[in-house]
C-alpha positions in Angstrom: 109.8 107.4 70.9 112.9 109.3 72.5 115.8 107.8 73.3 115.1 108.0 77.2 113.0 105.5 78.6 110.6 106.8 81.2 110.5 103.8 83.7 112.6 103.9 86.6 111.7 100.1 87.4 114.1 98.0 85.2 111.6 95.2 84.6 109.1 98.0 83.6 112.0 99.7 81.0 112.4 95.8 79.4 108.4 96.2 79.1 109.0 99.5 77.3 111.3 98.8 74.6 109.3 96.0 73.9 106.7 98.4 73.3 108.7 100.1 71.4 110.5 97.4 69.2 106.6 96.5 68.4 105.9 99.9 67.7 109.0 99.3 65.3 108.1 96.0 64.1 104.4 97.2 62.9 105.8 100.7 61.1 108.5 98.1 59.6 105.8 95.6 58.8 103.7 98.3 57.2 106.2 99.2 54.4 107.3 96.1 53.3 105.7 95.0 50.1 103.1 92.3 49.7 104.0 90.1 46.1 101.5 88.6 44.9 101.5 85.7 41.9 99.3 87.3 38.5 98.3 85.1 36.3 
């Protein structure tokens, strides 16, 4: 994930750093810690 985007079409760039903000979003989504009630 550089910090050039590919696409030359701008709708097609929007569509890319969606990709990439839910590429972001998942890693982000991955780390944060699940509590759970014990007891």
């Amino acid at each position: 994930l550089g910090q050039r985007l590919m696409a030359r079409d701008f709708d097609r760039q929007v569509a890319e750093l969606q990709v990439r903000i839910a590429i972001l979003n998942r890693y982000t989504a991955l780390g944060t810690p699940v509590t759970e009630a014990v007891g």
